[in-house]
C-alpha positions in Angstrom: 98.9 147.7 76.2 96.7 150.3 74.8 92.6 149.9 75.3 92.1 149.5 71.7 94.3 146.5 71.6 93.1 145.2 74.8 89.5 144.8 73.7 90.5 143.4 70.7 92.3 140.5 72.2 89.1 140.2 74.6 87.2 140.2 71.6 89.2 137.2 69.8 89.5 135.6 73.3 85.4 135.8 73.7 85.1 134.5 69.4 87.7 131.6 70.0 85.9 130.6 73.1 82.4 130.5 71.5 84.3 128.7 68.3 85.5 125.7 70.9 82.2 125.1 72.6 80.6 125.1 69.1 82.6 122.8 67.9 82.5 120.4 71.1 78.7 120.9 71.6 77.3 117.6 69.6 79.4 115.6 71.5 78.3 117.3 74.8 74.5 117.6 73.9 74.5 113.8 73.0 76.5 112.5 76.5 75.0 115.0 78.9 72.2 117.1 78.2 73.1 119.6 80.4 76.1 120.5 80.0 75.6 121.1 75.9 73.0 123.4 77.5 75.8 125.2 79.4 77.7 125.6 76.3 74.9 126.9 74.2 75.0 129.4 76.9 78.5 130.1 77.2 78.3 130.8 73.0 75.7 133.1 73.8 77.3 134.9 76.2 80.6 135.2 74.4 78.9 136.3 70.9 77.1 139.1 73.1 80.5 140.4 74.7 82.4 140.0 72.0 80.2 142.6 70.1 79.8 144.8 73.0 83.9 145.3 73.7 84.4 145.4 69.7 81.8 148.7 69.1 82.3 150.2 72.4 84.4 150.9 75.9 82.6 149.2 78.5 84.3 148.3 81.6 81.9 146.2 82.9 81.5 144.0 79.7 85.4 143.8 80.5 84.4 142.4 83.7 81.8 139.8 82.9 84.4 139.0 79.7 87.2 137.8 82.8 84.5 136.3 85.1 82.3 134.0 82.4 86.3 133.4 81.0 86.9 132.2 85.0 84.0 130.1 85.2 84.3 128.1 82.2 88.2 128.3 83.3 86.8 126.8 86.2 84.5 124.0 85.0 86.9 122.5 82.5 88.8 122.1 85.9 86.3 120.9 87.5 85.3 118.4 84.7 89.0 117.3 84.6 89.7 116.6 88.2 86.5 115.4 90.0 84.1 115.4 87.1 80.4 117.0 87.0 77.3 115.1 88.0 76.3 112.0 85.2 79.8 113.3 83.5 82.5 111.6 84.7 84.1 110.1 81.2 86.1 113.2 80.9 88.0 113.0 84.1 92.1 112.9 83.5 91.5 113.7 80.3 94.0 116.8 80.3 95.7 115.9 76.8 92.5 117.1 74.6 93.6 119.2 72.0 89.9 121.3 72.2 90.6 121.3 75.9 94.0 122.5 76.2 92.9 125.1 73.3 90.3 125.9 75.6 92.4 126.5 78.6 94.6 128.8 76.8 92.0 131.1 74.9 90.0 131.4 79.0 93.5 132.4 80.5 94.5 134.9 77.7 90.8 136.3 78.3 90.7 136.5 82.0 93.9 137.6 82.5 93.8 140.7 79.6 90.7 142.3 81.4 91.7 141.7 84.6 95.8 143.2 83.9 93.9 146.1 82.6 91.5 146.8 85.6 94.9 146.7 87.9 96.6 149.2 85.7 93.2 151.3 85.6 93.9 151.3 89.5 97.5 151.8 90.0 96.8 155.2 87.5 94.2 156.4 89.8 96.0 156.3 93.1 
């Protein structure tokens, strides 16, 4: 996969995951205060690295694309299996269309980067 194409899919990834918490954060700010807080900063985030992979090559934006992807990879986990403090409605709930939509777009965007960091390797040895 070229780099051109690579950012863009890390690009999309980054947009798509911003689009999903946006559209899940009134039900989030409403039942838990913080974690629509966490979201508002997890749109942030992905807006801002979105832009930075889409006007430039910057390996390290490719890096904190895979590990905020991880993290929020991570939480809906989290979320899913033990639940988060005060937030405990959401446990089991693995059939969510958003969440499995989420899943998917995080996965996509931590494994692109990350495929591409091992092939930036294998080329320099």
């Amino acid at each position: 996969m070229s780099i051109t194409v690579r950012r863009a899919v890390v690009a999309v990834g980054l947009a798509g995951i911003a689009l999903i918490h946006l559209l899940d954060l009134p039900g989030k700010w409403a039942e838990t205060r913080y974690l629509g807080i966490g979201y508002v900063l997890v749109i942030g985030a992905s807006l801002v690295l979105a832009e930075i992979i889409s006007t430039r090559d910057d390996k390290r934006a490719m890096y904190a694309s895979a590990a905020l992807s991880a993290m929020v990879l991570i939480g809906f986990v989290v979320n899913r299996t033990v639940g988060m403090p005060n937030a405990t409605e959401d446990i089991g709930n693995w059939g969510e269309p958003l969440g499995l939509a989420s899943l998917c777009v995080e996965a996509i965007t931590v494994w692109v980067p990350a495929r591409g960091a091992m092939e930036m390797h294998r080329r320099k040895a």
